[in-house]
HTML snippet that shows the backbone in 3Dmol.js (N, CA, C, O; Angstrom):
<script src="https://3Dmol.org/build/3Dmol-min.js"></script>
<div id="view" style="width:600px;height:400px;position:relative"></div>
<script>
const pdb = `
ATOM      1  N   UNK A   1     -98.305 202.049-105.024  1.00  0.00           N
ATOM      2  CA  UNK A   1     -97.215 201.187-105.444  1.00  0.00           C
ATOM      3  C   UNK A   1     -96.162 202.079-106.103  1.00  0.00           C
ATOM      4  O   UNK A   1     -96.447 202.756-107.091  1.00  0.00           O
ATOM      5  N   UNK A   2     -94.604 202.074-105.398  1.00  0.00           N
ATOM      6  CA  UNK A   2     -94.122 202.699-106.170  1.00  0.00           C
ATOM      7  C   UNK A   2     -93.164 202.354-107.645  1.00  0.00           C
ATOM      8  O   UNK A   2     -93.377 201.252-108.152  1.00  0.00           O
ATOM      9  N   UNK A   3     -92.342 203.079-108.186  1.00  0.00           N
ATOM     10  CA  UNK A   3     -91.900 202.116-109.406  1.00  0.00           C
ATOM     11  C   UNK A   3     -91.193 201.534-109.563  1.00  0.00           C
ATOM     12  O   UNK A   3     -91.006 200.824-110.551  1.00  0.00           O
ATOM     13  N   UNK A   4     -90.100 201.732-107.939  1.00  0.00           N
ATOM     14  CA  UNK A   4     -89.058 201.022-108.152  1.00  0.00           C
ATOM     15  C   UNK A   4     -89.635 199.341-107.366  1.00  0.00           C
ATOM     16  O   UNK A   4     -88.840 198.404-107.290  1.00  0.00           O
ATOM     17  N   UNK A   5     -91.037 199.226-106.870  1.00  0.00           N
ATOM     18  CA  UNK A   5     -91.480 198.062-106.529  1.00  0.00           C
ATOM     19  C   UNK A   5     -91.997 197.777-108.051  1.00  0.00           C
ATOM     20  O   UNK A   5     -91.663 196.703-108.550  1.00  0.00           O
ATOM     21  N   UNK A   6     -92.679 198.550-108.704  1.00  0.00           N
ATOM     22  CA  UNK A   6     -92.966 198.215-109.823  1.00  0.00           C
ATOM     23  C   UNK A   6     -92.220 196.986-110.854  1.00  0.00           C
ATOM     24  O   UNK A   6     -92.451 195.905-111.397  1.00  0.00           O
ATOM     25  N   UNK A   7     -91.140 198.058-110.665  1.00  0.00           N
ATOM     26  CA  UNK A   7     -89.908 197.485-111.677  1.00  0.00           C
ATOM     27  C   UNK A   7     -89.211 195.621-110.910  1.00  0.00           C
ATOM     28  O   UNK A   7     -88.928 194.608-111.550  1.00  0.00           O
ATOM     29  N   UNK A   8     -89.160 195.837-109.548  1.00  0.00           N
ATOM     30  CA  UNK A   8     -88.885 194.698-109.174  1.00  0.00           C
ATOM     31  C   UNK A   8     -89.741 193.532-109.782  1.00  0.00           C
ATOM     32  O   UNK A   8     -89.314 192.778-110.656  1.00  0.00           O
ATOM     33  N   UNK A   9     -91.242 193.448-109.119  1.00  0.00           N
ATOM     34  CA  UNK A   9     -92.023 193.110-109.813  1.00  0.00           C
ATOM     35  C   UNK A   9     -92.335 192.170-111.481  1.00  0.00           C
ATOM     36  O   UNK A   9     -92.693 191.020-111.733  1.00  0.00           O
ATOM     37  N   UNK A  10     -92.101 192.953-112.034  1.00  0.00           N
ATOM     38  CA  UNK A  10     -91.543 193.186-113.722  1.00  0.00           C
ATOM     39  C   UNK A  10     -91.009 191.955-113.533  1.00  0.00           C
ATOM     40  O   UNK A  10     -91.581 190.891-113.770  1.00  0.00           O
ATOM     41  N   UNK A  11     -89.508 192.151-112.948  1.00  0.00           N
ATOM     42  CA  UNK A  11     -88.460 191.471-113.164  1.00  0.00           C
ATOM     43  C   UNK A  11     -88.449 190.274-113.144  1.00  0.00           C
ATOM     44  O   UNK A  11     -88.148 189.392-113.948  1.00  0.00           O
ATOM     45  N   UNK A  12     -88.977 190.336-111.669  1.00  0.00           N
ATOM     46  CA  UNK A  12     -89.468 188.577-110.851  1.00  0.00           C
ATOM     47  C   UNK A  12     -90.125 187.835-112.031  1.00  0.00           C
ATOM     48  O   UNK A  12     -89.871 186.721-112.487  1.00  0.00           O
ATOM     49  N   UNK A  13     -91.199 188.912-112.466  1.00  0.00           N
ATOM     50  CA  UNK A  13     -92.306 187.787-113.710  1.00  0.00           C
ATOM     51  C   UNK A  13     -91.798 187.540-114.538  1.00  0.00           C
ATOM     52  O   UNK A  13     -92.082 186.414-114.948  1.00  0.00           O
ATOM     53  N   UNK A  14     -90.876 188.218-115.263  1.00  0.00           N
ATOM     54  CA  UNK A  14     -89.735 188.145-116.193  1.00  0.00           C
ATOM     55  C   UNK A  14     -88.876 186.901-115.991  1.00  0.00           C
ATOM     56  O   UNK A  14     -88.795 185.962-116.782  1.00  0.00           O
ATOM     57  N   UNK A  15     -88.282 187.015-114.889  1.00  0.00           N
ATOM     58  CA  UNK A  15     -87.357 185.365-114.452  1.00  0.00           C
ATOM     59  C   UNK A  15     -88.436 184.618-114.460  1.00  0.00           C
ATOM     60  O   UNK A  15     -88.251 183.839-115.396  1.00  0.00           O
ATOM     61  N   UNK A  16     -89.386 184.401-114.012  1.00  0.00           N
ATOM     62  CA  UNK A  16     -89.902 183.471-113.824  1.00  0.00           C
ATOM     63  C   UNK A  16     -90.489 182.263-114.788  1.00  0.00           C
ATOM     64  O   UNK A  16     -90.667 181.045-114.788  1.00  0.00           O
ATOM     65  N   UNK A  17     -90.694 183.615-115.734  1.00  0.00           N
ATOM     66  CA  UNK A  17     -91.212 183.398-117.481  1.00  0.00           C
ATOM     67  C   UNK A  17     -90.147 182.410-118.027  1.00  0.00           C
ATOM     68  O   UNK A  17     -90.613 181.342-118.423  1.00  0.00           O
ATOM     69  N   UNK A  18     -88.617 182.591-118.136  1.00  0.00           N
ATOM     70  CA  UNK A  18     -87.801 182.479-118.763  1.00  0.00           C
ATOM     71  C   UNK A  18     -87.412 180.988-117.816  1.00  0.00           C
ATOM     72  O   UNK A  18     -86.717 180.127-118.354  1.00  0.00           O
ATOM     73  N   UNK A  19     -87.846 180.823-116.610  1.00  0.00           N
ATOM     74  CA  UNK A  19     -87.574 179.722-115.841  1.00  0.00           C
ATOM     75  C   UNK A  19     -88.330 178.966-116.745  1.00  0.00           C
ATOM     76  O   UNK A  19     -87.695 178.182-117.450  1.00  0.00           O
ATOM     77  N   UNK A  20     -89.204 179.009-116.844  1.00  0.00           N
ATOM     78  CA  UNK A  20     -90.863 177.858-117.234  1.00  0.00           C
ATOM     79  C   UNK A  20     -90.397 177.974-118.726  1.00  0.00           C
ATOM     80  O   UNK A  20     -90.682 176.944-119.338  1.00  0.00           O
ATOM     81  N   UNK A  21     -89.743 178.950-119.527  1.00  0.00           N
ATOM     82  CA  UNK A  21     -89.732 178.355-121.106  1.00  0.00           C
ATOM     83  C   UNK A  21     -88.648 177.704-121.051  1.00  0.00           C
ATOM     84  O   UNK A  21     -88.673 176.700-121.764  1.00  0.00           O
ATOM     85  N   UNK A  22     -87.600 177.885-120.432  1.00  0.00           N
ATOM     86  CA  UNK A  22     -86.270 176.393-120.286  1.00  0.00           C
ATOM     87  C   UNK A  22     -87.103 175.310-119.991  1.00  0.00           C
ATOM     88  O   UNK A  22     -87.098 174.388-120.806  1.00  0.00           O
ATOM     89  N   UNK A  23     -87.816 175.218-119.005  1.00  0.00           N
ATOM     90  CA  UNK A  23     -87.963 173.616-118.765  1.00  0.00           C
ATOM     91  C   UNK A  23     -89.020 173.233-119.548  1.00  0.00           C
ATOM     92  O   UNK A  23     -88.947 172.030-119.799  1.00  0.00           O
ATOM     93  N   UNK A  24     -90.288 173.945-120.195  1.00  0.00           N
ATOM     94  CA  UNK A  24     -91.273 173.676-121.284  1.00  0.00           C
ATOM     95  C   UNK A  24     -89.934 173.121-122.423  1.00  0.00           C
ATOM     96  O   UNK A  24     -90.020 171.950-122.791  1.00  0.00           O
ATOM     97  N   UNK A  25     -88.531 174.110-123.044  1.00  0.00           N
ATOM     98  CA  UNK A  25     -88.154 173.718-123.606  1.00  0.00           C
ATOM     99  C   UNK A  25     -87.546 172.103-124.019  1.00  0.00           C
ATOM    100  O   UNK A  25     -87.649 171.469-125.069  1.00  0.00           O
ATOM    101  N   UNK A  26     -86.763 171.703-122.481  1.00  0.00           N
ATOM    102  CA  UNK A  26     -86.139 170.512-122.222  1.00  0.00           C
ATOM    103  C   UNK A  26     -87.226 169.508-121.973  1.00  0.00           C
ATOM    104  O   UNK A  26     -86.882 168.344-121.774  1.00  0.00           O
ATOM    105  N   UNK A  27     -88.673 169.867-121.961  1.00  0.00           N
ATOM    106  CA  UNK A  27     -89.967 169.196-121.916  1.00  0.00           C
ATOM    107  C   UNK A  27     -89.917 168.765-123.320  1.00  0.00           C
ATOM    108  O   UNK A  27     -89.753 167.565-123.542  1.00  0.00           O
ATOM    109  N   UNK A  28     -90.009 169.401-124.072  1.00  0.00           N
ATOM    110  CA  UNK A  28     -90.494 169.221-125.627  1.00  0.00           C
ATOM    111  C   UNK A  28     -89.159 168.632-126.198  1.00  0.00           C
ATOM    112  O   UNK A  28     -89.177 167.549-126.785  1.00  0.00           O
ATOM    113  N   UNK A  29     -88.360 169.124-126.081  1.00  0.00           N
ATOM    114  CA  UNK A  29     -86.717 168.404-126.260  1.00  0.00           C
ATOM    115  C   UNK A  29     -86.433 166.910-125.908  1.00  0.00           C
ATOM    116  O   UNK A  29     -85.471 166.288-126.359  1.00  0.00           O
ATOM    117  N   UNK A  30     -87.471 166.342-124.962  1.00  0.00           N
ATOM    118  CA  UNK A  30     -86.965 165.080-125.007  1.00  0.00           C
ATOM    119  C   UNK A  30     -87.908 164.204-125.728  1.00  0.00           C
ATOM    120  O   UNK A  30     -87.615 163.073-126.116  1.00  0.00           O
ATOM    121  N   UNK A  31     -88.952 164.726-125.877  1.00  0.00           N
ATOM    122  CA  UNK A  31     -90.113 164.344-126.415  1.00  0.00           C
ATOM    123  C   UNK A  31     -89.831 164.232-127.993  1.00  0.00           C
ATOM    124  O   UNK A  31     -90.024 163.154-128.555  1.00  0.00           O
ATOM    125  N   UNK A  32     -89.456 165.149-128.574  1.00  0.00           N
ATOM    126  CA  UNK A  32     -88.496 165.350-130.003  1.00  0.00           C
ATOM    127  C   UNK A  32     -87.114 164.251-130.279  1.00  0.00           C
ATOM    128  O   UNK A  32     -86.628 163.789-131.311  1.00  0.00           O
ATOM    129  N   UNK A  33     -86.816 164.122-129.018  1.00  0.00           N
ATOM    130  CA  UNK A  33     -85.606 163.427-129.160  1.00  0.00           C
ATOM    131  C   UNK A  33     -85.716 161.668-129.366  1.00  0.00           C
ATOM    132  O   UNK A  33     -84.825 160.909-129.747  1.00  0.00           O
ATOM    133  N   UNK A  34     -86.859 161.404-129.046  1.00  0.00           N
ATOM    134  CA  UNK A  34     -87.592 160.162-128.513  1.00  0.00           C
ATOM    135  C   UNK A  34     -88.168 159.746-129.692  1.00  0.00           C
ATOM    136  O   UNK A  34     -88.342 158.532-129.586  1.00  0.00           O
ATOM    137  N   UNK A  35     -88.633 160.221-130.987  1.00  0.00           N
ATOM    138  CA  UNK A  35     -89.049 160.253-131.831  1.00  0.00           C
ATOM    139  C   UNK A  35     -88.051 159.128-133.186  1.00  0.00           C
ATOM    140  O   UNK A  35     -86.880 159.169-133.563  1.00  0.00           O
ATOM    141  N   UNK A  36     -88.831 158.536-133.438  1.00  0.00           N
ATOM    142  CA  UNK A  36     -87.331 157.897-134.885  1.00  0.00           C
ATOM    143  C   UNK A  36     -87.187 158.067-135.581  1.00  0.00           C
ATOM    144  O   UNK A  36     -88.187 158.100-136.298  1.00  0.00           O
ATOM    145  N   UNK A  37     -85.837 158.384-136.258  1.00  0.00           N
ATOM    146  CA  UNK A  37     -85.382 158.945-137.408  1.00  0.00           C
ATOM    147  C   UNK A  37     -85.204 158.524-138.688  1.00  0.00           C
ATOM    148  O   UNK A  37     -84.175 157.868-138.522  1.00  0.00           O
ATOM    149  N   UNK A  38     -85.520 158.399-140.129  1.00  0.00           N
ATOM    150  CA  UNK A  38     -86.024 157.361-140.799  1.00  0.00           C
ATOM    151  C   UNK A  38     -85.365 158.406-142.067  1.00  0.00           C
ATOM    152  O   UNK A  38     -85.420 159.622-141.886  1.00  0.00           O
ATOM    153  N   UNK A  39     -84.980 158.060-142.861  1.00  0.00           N
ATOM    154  CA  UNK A  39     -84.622 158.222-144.037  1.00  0.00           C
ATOM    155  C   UNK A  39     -85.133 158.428-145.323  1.00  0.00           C
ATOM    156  O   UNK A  39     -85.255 157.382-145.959  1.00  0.00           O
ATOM    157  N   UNK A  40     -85.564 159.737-146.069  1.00  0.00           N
ATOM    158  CA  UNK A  40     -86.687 159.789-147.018  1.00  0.00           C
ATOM    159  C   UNK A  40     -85.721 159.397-148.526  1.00  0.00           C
ATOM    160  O   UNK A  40     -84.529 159.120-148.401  1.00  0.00           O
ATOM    161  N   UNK A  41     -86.208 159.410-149.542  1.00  0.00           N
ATOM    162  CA  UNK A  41     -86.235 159.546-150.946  1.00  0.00           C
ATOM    163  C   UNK A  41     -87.299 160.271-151.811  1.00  0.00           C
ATOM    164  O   UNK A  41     -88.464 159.906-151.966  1.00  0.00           O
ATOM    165  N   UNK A  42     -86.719 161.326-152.329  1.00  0.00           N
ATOM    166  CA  UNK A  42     -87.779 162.387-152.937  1.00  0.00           C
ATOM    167  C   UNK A  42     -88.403 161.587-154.225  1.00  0.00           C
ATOM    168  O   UNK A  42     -87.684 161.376-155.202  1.00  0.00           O
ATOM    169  N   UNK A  43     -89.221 161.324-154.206  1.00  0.00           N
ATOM    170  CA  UNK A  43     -89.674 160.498-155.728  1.00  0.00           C
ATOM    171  C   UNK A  43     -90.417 162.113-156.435  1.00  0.00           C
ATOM    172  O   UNK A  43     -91.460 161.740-156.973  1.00  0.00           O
ATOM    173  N   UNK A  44     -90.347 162.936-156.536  1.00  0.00           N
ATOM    174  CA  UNK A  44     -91.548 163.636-157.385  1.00  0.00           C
ATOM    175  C   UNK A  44     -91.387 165.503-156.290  1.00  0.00           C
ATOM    176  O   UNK A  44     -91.580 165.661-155.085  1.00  0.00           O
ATOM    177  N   UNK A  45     -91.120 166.206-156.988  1.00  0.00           N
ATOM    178  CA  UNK A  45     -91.635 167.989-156.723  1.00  0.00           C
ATOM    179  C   UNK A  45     -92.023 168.473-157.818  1.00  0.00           C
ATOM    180  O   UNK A  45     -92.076 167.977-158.943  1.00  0.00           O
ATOM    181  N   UNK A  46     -92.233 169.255-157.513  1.00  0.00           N
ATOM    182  CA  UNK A  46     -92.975 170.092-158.909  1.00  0.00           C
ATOM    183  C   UNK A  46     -93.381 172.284-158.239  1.00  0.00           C
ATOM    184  O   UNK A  46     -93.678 172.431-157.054  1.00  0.00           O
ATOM    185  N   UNK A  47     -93.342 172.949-158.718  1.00  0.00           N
ATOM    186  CA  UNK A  47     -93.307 174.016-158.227  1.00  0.00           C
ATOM    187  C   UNK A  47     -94.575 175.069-158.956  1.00  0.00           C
ATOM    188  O   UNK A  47     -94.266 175.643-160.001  1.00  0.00           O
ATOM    189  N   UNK A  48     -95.711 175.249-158.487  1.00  0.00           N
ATOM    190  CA  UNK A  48     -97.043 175.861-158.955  1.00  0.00           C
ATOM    191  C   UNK A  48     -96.847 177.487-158.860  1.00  0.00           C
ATOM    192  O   UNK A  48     -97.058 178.158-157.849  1.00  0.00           O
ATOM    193  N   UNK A  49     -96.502 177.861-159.835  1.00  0.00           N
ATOM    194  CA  UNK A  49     -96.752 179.302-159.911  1.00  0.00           C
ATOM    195  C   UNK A  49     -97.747 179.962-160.442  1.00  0.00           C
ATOM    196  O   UNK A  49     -97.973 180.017-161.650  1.00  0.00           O
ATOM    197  N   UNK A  50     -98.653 180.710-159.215  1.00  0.00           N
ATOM    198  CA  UNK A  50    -100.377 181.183-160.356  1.00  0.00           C
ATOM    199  C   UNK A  50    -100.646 182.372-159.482  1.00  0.00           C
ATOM    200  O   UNK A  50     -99.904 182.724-158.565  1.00  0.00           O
ATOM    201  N   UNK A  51    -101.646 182.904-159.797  1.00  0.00           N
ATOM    202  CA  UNK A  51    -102.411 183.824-158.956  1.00  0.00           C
ATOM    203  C   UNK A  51    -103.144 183.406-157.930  1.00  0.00           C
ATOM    204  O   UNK A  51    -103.597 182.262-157.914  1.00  0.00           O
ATOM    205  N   UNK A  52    -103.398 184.457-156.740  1.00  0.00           N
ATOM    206  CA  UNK A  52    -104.326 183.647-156.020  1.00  0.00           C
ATOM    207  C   UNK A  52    -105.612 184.660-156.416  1.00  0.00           C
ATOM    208  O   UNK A  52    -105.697 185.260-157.488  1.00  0.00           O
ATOM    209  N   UNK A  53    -106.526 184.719-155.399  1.00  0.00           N
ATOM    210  CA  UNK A  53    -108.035 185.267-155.734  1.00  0.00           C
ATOM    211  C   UNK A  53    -107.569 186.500-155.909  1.00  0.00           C
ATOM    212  O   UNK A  53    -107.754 186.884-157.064  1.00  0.00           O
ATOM    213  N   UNK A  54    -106.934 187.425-155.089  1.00  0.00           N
ATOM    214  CA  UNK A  54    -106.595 188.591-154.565  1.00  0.00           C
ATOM    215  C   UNK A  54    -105.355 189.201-155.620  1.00  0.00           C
ATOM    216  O   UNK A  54    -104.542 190.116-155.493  1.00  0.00           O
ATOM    217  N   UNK A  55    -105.562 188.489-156.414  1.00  0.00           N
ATOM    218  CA  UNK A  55    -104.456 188.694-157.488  1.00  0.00           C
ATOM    219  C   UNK A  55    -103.000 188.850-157.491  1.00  0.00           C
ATOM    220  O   UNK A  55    -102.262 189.365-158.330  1.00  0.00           O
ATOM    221  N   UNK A  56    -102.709 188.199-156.182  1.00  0.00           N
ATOM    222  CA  UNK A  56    -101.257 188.097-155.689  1.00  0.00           C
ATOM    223  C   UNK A  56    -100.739 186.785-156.193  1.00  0.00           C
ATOM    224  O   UNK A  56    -101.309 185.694-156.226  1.00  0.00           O
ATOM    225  N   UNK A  57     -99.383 187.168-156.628  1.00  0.00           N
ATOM    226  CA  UNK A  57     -98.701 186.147-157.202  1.00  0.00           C
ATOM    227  C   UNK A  57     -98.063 185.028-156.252  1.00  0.00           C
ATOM    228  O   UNK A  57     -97.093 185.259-155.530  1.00  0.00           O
ATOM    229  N   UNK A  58     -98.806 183.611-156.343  1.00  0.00           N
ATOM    230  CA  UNK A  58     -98.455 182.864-155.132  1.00  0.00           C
ATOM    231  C   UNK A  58     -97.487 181.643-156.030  1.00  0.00           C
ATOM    232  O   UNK A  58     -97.511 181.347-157.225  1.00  0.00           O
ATOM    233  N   UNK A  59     -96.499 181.005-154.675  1.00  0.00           N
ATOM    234  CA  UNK A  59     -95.490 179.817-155.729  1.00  0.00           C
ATOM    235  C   UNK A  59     -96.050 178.526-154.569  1.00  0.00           C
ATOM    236  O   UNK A  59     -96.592 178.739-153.485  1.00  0.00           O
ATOM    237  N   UNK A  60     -95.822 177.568-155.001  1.00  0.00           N
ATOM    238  CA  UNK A  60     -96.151 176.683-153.983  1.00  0.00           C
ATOM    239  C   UNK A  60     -95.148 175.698-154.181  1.00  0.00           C
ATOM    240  O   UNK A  60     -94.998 175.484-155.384  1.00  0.00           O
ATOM    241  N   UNK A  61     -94.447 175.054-153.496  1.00  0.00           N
ATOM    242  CA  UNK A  61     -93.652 174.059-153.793  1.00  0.00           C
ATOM    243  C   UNK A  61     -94.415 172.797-153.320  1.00  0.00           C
ATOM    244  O   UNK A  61     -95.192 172.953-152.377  1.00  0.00           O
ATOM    245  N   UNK A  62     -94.319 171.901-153.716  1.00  0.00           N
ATOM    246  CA  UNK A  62     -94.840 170.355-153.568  1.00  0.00           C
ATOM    247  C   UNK A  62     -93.898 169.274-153.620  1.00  0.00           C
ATOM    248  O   UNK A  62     -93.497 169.024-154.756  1.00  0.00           O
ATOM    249  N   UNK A  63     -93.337 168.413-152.490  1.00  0.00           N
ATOM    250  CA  UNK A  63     -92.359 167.564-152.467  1.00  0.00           C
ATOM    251  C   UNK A  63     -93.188 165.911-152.462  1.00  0.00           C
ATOM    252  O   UNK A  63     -94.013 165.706-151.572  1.00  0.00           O
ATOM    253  N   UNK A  64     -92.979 165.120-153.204  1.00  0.00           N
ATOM    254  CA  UNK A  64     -93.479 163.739-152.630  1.00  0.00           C
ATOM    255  C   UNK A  64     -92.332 162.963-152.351  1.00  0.00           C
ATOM    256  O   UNK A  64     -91.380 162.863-153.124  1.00  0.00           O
ATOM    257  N   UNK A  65     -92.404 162.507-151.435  1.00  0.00           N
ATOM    258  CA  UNK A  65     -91.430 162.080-151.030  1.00  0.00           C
ATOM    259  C   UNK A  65     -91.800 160.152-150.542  1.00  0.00           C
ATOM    260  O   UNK A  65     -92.982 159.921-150.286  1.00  0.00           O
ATOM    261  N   UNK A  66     -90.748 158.874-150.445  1.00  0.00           N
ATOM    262  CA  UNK A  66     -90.847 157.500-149.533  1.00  0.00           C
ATOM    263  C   UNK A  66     -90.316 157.586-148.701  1.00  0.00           C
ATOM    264  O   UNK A  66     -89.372 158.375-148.651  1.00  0.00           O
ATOM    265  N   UNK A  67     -90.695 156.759-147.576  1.00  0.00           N
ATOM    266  CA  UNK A  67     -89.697 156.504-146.352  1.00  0.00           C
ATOM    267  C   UNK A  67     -90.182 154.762-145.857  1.00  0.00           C
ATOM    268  O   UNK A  67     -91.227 154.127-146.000  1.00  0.00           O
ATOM    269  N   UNK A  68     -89.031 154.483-145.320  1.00  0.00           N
ATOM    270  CA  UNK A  68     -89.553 153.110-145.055  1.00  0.00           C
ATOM    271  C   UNK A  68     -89.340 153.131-143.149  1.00  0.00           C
ATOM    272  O   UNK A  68     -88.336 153.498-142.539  1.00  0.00           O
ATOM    273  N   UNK A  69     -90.584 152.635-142.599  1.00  0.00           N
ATOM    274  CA  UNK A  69     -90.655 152.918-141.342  1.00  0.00           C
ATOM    275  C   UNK A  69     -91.256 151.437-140.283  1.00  0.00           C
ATOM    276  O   UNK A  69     -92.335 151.009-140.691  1.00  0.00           O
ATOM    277  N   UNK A  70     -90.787 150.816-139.270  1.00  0.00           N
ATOM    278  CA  UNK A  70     -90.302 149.698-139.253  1.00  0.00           C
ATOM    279  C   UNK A  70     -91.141 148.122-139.817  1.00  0.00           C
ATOM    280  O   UNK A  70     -91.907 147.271-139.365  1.00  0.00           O
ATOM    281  N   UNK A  71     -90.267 148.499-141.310  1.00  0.00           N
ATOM    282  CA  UNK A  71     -90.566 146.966-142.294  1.00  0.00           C
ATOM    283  C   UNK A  71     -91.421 147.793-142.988  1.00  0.00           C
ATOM    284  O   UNK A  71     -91.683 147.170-144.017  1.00  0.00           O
ATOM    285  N   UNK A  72     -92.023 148.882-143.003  1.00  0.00           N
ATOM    286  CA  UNK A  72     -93.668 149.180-144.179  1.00  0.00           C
ATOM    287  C   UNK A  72     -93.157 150.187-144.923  1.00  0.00           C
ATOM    288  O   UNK A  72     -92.440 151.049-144.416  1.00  0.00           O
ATOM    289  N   UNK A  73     -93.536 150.171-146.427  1.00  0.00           N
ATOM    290  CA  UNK A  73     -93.312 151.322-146.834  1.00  0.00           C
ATOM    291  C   UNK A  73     -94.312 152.300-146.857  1.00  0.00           C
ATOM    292  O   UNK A  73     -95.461 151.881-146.715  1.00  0.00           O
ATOM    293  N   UNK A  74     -94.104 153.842-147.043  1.00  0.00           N
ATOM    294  CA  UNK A  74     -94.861 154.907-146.926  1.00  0.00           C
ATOM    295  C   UNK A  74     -94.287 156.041-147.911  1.00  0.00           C
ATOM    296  O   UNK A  74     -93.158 156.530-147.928  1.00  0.00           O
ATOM    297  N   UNK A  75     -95.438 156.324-148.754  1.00  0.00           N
ATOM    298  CA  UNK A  75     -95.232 157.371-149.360  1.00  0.00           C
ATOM    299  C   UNK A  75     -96.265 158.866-149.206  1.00  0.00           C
ATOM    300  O   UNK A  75     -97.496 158.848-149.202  1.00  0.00           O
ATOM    301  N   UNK A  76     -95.408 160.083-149.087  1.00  0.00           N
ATOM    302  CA  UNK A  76     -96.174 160.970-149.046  1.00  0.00           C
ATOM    303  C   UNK A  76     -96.185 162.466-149.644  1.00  0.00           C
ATOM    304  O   UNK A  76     -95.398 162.701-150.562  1.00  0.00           O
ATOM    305  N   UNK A  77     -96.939 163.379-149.228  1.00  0.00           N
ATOM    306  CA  UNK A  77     -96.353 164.405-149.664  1.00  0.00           C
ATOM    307  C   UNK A  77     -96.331 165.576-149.087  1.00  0.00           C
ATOM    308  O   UNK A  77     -97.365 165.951-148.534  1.00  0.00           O
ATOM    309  N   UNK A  78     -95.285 166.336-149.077  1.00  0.00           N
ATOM    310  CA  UNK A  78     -95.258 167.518-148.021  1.00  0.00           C
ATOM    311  C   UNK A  78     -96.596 168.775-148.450  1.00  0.00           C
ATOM    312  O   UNK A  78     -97.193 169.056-149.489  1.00  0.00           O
ATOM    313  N   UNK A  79     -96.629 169.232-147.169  1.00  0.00           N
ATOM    314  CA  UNK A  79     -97.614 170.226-147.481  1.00  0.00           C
ATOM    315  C   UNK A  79     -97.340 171.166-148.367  1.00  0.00           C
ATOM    316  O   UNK A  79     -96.126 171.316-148.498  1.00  0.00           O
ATOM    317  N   UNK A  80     -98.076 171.957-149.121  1.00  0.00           N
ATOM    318  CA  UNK A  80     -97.419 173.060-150.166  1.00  0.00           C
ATOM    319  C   UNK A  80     -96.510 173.918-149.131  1.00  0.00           C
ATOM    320  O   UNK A  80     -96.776 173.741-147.942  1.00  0.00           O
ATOM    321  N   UNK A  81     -95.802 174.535-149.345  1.00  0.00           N
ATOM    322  CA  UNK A  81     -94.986 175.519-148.669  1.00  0.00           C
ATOM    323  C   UNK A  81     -95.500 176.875-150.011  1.00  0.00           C
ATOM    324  O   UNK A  81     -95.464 176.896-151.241  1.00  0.00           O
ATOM    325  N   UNK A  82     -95.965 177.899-148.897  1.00  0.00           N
ATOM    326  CA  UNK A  82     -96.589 178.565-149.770  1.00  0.00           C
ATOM    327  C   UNK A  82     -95.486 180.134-150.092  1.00  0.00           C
ATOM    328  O   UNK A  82     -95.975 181.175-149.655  1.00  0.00           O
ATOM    329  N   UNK A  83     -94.436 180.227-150.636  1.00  0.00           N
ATOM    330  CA  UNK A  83     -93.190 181.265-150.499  1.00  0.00           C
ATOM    331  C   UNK A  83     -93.714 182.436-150.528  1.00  0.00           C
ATOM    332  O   UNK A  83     -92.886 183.344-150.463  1.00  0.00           O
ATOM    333  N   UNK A  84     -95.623 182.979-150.661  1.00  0.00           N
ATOM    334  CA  UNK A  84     -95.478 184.537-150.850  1.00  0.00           C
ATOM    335  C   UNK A  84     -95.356 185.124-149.138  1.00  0.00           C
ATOM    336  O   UNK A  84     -94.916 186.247-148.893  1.00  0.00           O
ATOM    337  N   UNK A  85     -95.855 184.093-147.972  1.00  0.00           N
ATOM    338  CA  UNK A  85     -95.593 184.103-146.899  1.00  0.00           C
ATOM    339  C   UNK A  85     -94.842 184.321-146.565  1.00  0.00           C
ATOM    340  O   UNK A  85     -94.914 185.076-145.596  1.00  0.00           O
ATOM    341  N   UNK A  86     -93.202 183.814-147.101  1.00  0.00           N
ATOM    342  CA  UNK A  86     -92.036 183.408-146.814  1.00  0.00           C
ATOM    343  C   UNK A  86     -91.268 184.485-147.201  1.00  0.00           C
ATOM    344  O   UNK A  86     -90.289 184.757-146.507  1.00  0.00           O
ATOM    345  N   UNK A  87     -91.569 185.288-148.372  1.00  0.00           N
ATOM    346  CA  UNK A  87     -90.551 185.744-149.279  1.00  0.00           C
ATOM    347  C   UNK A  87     -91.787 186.368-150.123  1.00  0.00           C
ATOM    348  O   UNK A  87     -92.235 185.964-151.196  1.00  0.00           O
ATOM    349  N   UNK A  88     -92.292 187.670-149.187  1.00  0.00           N
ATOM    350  CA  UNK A  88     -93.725 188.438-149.633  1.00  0.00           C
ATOM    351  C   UNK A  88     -92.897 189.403-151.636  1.00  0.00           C
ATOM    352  O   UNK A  88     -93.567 189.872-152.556  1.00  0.00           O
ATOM    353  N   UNK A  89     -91.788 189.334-151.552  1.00  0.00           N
ATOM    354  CA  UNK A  89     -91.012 189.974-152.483  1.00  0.00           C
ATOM    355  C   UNK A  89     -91.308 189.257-153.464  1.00  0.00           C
ATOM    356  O   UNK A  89     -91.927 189.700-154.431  1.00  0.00           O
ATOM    357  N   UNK A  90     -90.867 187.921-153.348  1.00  0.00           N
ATOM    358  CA  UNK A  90     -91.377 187.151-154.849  1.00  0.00           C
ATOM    359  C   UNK A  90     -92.686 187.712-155.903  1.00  0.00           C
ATOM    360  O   UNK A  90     -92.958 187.094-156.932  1.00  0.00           O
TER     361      UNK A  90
END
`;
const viewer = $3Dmol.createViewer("view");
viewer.addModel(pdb, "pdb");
viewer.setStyle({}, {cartoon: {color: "spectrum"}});
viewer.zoomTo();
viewer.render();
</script>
C-alpha cells in the first residue's frame, strides 16, 4: 500500500466521520429542541469549601432551585459542581 493511497484513505474516513457527527448532531438537536422550557427560581445556594481525602482543596457549589412544570410544582437541587475540576488553580 502506498502513502499517497494511504493518505487518500485517511481522508475518505475523515469525511466520512465528520458526515455522521453533523447528522448525529442535527439528531440530538431536534431531540433538545423538543424538550420544554420552564422557568426556575433559585430559593437557596450555599458554597462548601473543605478538603478532600487527598488533601486537596475542593469548593462545591450547591444551587436549590423551583420550577413549575405543567400545573405541579417541583423543587430541586443542582448537582454540586465541583470547581477543583474546573479551575484545578483554586
Amino acid at each position: 500500500m502506498s502513502l499517497e493511497f494511504a493518505q487518500i484513505v485517511a481522508a475518505l474516513i475523515s469525511f466520512g466521520l465528520g458526515v455522521a457527527q453533523t447528522f448525529y448532531y442535527l439528531r440530538v438537536r431536534k431531540t433538545f429542541n423538543s424538550l420544554p422550557i420552564v422557568s426556575a427560581e433559585i430559593v437557596g445556594s450555599r458554597l462548601l469549601h473543605q478538603l478532600d481525602l487527598d488533601n486537596k482543596e475542593l469548593a462545591q457549589a450547591i444551587i436549590n432551585f423551583k420550577y413549575s412544570y405543567q400545573g405541579n410544582e417541583h423543587e430541586s437541587s443542582s448537582p454540586g459542581v465541583a470547581w477543583f475540576r474546573i479551575a484545578p488553580e483554586f
